[in-house]
PASEBA-1860 file (N, C-alpha, C; in nm, 3 decimals):
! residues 245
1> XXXXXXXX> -0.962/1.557/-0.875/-0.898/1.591/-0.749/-0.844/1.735/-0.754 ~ -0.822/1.760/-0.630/-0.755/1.926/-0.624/-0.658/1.952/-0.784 ~ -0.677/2.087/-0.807/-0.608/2.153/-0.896/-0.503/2.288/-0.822 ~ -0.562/2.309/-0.671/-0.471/2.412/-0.629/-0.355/2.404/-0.534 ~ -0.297/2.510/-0.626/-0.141/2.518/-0.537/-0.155/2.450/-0.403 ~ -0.048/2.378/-0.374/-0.052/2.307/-0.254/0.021/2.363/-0.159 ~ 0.047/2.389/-0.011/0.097/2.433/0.110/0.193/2.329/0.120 ~ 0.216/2.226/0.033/0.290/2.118/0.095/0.271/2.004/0.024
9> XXXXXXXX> 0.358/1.892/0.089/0.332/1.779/0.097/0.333/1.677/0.150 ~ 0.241/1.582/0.143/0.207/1.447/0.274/0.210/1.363/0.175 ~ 0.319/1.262/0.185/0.324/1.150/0.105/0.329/1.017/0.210 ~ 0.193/0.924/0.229/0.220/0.822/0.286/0.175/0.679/0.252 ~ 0.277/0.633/0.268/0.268/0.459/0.237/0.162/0.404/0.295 ~ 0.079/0.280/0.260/-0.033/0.243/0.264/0.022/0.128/0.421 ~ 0.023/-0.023/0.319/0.022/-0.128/0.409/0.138/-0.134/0.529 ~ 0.099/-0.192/0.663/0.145/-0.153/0.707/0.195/-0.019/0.775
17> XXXXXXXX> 0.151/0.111/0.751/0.152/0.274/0.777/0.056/0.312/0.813 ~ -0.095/0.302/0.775/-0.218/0.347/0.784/-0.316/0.215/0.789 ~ -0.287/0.094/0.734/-0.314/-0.036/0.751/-0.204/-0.143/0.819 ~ -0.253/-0.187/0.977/-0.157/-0.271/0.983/-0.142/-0.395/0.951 ~ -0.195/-0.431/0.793/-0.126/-0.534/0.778/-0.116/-0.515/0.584 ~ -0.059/-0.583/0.557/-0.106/-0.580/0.406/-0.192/-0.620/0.333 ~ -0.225/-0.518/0.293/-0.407/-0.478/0.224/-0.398/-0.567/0.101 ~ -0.280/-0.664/0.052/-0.275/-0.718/-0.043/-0.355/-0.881/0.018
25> XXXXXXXX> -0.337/-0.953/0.149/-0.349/-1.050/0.207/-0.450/-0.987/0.237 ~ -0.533/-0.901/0.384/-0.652/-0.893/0.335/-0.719/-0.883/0.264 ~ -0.704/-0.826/0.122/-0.807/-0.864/-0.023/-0.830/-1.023/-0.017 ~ -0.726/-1.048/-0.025/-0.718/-1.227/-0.070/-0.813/-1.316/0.059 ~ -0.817/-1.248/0.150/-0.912/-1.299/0.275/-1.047/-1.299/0.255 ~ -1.063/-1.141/0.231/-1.207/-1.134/0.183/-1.268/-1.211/0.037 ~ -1.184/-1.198/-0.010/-1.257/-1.274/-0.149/-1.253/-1.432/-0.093 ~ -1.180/-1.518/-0.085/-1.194/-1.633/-0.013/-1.319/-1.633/0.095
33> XXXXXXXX> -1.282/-1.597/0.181/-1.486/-1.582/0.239/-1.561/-1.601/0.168 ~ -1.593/-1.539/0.079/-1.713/-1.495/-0.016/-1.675/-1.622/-0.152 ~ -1.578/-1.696/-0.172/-1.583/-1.821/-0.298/-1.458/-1.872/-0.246 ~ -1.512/-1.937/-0.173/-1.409/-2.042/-0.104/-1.336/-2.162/-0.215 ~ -1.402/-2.177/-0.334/-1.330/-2.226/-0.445/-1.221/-2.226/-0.462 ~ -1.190/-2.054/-0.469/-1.088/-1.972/-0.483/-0.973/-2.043/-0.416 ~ -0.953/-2.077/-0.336/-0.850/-2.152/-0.209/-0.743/-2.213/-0.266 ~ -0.814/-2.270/-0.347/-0.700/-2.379/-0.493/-0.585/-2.311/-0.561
41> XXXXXXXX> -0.612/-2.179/-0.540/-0.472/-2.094/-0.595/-0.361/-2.156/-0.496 ~ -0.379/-2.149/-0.389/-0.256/-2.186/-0.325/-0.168/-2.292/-0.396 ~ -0.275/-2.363/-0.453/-0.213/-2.542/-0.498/-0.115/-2.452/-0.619 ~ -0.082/-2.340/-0.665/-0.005/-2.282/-0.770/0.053/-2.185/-0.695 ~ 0.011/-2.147/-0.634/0.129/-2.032/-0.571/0.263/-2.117/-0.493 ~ 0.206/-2.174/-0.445/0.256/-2.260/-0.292/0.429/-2.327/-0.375 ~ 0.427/-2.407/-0.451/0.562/-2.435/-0.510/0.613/-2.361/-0.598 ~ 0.544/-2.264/-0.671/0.609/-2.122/-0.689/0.734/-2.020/-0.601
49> XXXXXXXX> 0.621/-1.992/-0.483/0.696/-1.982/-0.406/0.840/-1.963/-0.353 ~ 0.827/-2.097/-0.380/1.012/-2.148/-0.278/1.099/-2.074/-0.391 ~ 1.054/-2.037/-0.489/1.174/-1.940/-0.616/1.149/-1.809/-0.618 ~ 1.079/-1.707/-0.506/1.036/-1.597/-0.483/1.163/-1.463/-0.548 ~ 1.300/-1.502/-0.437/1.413/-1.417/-0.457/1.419/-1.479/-0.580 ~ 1.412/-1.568/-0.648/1.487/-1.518/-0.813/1.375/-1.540/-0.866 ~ 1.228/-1.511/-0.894/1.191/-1.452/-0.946/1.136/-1.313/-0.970 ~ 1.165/-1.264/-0.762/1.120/-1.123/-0.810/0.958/-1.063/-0.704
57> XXXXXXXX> 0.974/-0.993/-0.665/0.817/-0.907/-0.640/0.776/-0.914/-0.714 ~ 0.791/-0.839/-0.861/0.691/-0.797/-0.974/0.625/-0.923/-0.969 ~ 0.716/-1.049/-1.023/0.606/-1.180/-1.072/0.548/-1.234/-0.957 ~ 0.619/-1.236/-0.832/0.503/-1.297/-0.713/0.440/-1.216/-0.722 ~ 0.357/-1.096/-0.758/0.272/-1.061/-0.701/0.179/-1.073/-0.843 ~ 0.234/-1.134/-0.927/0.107/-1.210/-1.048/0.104/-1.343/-1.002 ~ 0.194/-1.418/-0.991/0.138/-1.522/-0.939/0.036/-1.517/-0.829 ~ 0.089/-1.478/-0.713/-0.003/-1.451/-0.629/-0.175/-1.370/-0.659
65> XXXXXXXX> -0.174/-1.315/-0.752/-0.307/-1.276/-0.790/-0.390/-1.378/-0.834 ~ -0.326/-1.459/-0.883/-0.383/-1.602/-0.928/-0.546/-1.604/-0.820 ~ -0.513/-1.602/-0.717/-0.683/-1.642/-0.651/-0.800/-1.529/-0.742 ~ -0.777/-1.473/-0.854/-0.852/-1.339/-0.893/-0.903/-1.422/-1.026 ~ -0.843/-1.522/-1.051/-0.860/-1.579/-1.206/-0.980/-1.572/-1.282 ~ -1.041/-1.553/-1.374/-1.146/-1.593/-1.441/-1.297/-1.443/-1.397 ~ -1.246/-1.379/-1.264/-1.343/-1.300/-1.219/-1.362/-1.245/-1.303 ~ -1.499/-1.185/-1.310/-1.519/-1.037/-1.389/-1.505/-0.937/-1.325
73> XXXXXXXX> -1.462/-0.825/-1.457/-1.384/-0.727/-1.390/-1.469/-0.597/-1.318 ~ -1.671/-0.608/-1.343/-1.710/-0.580/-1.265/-1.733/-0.620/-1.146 ~ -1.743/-0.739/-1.129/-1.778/-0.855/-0.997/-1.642/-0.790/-0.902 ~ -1.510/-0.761/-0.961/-1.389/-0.758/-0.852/-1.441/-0.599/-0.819 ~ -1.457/-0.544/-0.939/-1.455/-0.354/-0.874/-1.591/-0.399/-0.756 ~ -1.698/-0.459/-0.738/-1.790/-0.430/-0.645/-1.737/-0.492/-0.515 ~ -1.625/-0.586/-0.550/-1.581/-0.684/-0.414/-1.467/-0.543/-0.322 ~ -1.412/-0.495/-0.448/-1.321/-0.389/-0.392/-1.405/-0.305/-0.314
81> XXXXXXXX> -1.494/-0.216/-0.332/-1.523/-0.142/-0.259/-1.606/-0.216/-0.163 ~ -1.670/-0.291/-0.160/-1.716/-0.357/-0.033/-1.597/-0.410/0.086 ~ -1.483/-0.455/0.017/-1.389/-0.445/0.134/-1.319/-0.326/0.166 ~ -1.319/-0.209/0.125/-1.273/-0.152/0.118/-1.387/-0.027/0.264 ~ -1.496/-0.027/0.235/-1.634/-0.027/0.300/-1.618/-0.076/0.453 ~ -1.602/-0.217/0.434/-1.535/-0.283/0.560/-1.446/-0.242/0.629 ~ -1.324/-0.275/0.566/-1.199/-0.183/0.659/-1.232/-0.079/0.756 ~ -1.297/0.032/0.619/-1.265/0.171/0.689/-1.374/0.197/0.796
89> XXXXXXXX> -1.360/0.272/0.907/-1.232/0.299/0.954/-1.214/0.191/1.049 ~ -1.212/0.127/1.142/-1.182/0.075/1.232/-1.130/-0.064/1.196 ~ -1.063/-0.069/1.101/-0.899/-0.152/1.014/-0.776/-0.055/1.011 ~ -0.804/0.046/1.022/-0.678/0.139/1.038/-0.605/0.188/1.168 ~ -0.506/0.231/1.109/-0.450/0.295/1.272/-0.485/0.440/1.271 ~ -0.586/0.449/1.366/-0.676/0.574/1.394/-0.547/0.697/1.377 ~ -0.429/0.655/1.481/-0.359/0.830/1.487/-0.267/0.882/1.330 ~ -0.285/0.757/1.284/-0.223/0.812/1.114/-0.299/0.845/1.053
97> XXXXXXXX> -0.449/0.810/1.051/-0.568/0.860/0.956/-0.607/1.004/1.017 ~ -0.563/1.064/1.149/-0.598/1.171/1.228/-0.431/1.251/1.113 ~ -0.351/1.214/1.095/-0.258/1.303/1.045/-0.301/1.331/0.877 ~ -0.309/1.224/0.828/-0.404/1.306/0.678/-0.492/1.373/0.746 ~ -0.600/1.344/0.826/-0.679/1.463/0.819/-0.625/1.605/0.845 ~ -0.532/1.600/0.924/-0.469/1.751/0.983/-0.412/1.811/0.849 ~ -0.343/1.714/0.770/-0.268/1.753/0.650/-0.371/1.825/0.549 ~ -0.451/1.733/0.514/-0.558/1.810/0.451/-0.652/1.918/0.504
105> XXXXXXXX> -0.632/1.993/0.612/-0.713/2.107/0.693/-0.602/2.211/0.678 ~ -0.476/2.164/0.699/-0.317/2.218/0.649/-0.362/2.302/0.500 ~ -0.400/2.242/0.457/-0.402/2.243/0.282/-0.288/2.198/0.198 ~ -0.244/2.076/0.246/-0.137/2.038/0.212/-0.152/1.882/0.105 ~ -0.080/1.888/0.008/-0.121/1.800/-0.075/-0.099/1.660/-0.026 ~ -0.227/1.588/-0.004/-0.194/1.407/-0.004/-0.145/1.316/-0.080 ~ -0.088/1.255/-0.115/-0.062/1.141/-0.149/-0.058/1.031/-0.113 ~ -0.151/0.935/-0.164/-0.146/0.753/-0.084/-0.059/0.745/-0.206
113> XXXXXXXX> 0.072/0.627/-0.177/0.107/0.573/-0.265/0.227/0.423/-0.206 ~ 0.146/0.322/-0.266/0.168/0.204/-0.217/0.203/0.124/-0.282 ~ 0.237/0.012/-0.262/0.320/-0.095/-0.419/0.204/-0.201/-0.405 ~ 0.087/-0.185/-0.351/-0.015/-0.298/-0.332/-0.142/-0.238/-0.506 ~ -0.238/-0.340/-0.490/-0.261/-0.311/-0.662/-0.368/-0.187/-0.641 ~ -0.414/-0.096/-0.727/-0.479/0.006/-0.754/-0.635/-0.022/-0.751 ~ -0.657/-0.152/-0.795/-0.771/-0.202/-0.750/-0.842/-0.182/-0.673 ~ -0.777/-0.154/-0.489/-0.837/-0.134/-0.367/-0.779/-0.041/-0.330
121> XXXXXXXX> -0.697/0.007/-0.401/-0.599/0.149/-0.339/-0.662/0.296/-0.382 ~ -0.722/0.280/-0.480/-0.789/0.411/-0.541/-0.904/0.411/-0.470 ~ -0.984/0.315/-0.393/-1.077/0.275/-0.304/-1.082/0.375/-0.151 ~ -0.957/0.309/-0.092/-0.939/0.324/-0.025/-0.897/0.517/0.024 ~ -0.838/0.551/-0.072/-0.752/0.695/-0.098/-0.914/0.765/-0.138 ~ -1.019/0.718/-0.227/-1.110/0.782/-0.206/-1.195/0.839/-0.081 ~ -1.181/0.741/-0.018/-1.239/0.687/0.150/-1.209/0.790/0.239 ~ -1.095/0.799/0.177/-0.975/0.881/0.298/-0.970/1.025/0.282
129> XXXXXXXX> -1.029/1.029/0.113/-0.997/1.187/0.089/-0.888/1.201/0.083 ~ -0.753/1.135/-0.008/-0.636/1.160/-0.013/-0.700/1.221/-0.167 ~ -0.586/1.344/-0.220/-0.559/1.442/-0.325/-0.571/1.357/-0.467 ~ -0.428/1.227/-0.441/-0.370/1.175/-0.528/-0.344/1.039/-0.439 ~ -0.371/0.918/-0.575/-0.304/0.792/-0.508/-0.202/0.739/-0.653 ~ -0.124/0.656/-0.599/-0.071/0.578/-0.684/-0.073/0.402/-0.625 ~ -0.053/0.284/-0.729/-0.058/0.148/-0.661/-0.005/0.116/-0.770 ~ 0.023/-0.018/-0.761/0.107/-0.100/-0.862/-0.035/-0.114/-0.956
137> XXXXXXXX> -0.012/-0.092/-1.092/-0.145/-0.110/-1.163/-0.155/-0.253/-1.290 ~ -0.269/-0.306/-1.227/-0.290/-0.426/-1.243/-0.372/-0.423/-1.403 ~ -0.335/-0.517/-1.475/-0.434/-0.500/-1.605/-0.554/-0.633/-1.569 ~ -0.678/-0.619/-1.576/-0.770/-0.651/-1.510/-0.859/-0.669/-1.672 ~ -0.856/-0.630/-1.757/-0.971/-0.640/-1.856/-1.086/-0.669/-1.818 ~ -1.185/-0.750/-1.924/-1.326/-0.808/-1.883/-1.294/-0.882/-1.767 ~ -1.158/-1.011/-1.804/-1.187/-1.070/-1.677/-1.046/-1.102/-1.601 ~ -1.023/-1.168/-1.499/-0.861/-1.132/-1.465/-0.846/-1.285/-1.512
145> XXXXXXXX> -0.706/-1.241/-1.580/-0.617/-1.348/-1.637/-0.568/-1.424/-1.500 ~ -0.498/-1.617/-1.550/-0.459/-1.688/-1.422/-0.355/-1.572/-1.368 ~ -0.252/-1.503/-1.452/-0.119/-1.428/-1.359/-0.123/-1.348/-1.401 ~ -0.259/-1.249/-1.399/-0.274/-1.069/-1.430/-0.127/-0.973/-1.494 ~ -0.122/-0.893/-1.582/0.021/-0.862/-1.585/0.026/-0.745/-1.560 ~ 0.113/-0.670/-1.499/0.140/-0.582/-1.399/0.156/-0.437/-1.545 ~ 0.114/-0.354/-1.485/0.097/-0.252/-1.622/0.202/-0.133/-1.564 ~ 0.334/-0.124/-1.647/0.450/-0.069/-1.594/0.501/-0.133/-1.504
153> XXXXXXXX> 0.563/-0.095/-1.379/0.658/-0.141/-1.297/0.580/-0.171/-1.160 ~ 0.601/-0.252/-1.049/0.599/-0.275/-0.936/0.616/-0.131/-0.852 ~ 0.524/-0.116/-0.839/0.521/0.043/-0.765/0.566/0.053/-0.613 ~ 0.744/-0.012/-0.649/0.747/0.011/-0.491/0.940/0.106/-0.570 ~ 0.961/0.142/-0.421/1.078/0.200/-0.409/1.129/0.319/-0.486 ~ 1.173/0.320/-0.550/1.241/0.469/-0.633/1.106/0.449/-0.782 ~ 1.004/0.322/-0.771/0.902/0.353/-0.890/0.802/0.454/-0.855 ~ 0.784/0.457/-0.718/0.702/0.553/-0.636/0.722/0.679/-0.671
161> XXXXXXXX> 0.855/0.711/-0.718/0.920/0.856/-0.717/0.842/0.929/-0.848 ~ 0.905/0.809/-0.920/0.851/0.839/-1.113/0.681/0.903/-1.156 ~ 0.640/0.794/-1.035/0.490/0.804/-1.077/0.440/0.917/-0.962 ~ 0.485/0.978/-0.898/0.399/1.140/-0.834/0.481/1.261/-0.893 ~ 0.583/1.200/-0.989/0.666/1.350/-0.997/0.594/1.440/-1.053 ~ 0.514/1.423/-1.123/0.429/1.529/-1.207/0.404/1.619/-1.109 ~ 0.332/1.590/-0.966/0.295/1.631/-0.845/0.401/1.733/-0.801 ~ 0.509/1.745/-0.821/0.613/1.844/-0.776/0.642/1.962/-0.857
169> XXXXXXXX> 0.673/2.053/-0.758/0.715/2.178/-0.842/0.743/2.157/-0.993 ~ 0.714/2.307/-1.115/0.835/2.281/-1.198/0.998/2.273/-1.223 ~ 1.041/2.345/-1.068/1.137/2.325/-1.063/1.234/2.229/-1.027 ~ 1.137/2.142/-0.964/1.224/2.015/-0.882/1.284/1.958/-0.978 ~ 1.407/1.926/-0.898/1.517/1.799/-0.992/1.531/1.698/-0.877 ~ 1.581/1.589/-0.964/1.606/1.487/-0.876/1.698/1.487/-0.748 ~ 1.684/1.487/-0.665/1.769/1.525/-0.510/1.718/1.599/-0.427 ~ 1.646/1.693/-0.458/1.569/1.787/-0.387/1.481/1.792/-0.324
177> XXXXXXXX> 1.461/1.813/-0.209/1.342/1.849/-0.116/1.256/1.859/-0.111 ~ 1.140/1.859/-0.080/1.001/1.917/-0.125/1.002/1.978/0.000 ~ 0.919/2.135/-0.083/0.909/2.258/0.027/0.776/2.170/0.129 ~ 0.769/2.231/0.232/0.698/2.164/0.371/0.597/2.041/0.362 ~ 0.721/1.932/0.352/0.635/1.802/0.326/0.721/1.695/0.405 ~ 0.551/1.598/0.456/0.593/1.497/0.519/0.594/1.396/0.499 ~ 0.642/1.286/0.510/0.649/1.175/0.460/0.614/1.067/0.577 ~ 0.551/0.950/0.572/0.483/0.836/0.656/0.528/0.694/0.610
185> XXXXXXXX> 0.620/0.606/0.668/0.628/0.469/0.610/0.654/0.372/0.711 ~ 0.689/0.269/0.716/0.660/0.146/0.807/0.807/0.040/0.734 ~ 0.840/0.106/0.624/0.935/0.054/0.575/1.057/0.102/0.505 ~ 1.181/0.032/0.480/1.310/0.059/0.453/1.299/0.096/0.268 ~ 1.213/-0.039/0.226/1.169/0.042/0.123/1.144/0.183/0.024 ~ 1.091/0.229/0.147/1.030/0.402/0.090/1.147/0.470/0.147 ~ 1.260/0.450/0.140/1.365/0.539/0.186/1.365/0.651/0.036 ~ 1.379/0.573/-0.081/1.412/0.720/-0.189/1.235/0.835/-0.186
193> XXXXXXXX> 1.099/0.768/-0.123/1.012/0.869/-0.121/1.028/0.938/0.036 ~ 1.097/0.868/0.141/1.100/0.994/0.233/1.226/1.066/0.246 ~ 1.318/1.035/0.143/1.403/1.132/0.145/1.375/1.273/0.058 ~ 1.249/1.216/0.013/1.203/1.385/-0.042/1.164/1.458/0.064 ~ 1.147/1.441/0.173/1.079/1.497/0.260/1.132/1.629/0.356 ~ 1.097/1.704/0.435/1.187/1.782/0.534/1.154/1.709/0.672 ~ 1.011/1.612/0.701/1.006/1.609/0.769/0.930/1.448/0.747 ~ 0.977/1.341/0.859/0.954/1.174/0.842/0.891/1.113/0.943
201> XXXXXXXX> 0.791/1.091/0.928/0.748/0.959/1.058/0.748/0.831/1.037 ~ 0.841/0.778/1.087/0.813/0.581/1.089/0.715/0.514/1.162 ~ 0.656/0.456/1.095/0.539/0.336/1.174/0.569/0.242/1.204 ~ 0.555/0.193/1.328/0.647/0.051/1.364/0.741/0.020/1.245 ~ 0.817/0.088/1.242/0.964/0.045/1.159/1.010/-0.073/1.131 ~ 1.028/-0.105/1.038/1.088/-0.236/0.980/1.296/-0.164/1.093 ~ 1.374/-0.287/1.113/1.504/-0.251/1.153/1.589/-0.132/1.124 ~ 1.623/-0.156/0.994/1.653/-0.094/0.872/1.604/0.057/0.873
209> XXXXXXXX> 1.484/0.071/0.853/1.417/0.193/0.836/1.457/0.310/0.973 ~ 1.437/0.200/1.100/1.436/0.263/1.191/1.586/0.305/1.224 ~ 1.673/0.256/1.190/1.836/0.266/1.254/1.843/0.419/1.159 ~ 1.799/0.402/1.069/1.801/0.544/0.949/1.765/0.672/1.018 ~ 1.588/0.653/1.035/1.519/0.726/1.107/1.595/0.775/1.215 ~ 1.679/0.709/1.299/1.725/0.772/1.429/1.811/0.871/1.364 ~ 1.919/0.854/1.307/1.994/0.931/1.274/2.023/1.027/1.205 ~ 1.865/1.064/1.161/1.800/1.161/1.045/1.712/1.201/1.189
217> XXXXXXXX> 1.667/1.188/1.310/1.594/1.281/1.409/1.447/1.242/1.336 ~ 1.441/1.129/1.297/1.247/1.099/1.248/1.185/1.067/1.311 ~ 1.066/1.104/1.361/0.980/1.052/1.463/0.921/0.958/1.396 ~ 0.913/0.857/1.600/0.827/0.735/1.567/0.708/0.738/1.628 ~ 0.615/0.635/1.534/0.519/0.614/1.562/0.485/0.477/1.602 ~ 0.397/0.450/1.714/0.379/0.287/1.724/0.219/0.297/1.761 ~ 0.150/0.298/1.720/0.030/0.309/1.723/-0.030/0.149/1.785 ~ -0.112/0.128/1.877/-0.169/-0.047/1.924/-0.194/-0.115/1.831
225> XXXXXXXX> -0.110/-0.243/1.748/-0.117/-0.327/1.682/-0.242/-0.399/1.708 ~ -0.266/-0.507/1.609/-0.380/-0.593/1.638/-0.351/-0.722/1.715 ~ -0.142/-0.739/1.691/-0.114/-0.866/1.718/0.023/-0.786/1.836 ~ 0.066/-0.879/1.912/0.168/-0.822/1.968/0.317/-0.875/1.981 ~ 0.313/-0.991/1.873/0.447/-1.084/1.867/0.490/-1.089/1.708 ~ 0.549/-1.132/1.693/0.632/-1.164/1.504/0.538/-1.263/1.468 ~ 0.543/-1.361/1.567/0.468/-1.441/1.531/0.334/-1.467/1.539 ~ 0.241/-1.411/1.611/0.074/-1.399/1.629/0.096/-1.317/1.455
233> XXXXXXXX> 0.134/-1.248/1.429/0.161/-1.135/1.316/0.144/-1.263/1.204 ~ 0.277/-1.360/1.168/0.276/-1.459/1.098/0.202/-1.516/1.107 ~ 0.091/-1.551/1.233/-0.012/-1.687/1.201/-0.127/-1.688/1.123 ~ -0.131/-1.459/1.164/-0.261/-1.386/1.128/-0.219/-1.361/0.961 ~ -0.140/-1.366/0.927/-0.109/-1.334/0.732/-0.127/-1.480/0.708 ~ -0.084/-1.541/0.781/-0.120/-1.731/0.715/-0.288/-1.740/0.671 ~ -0.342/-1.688/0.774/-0.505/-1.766/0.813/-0.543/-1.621/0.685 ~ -0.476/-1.488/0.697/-0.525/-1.415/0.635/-0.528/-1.483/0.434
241> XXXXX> -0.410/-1.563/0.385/-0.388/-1.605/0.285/-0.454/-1.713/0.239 ~ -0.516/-1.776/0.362/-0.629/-1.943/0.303/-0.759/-1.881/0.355 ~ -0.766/-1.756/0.400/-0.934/-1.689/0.358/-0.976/-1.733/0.530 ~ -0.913/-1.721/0.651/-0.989/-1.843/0.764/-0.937/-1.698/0.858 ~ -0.896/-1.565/0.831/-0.888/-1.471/0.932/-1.032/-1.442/1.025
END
């Protein structure tokens, strides 16, 4: 990827921001299509589950990989880019994929960086012509283990920070700004990566994010959803999770 000085920076969150939904539940859709076998994870996720808050993101999202079990780890890289193939473009929200492009004509450095797994994220950031990606990185060997184990940290929130800093000046310290860079999220989450920013757009805002956004002057974005209620939203991640989207 690029080696030259950058004009900037564009750091934007994946699911939900540029995908409206999470690219973690569509994976799990598409592979279900294609080995409907697979389905039986639920019968292990499903009473897992109900202990989510005390066990954590990091481990739901090994448990939840569970539908990946036993694959080989070429068989998943060819499933990745075939969904990944799919999606693009017309799975995205067209006017955020129109702002990387401007960013990158800018000459301004991209960054995808998402807490969903690297698997389909380095996929996808290829697709897109983003600079640099980061994703929660999954250890996958020959073949994926029943509860894959997460290699470093859950790449969400202030882990996001750790893993692009290389990407910043030599001078940056922690608190500081990045000279003419924008930041893109959909969530309350990425508050410590868009406070690097000078300049913020929210994507249909989680509450939280947005009460922030106002009072920091961040523009919003609401780009035409696929669903138009909380709940059409909830029925479509249900059907998206037993493979029947």
């Amino acid at each position: 990827m690029t080696e030259a000085k950058p004009h900037g920076y564009a750091l934007f969150d994946l699911d939900q921001t540029i995908v409206p939904w999470d690219t973690q539940l569509l994976f799990c859709n598409f592979i279900l299509k294609r080995e409907r076998v697979r389905v039986l994870y639920l019968g292990i996720f499903a009473p897992i589950a109900i202990f989510a808050k005390l066990l954590g993101p990091e481990t739901m999202k090994r448990v939840f990989l569970n539908y990946l079990a036993g694959m080989d780890a070429q068989v998943l890289d060819k499933y990745a880019r075939e969904f990944v193939d799919q999606l693009i473009p017309e799975g995205l929200y067209a006017e955020v994929v129109e702002r990387v492009e401007k960013h990158k004509a800018d000459g301004v450095l991209t960054v995808l960086n998402s807490a969903s797994p690297e698997i389909w994220v380095k996929y996808i950031a290829e697709k897109l012509g983003f600079d640099h990606y980061y994703g929660t990185q999954v250890a996958v060997g020959t073949k994926v283990k029943l509860f894959p184990d997460i290699i470093g940290v859950n790449n969400k929130g202030e882990a996001k920070i750790g893993r692009m800093a290389s990407l910043f000046p030599d001078d940056w310290q922690e608190g500081d700004i990045l000279p003419n860079s924008h930041g893109y999220s959909d969530s309350h989450a990425d508050l410590p990566m868009l406070m690097l920013c000078e300049r913020n757009t929210m994507v249909h805002p989680t509450e939280k994010l947005e009460v922030k956004g106002q009072q920091l002057g961040w523009q919003l974005m609401k780009p035409k959803r696929p669903t138009q209620t909380k709940l059409q939203f909830g029925l479509a991640c249900a059907r998206q999770a037993l493979g029947i989207y």
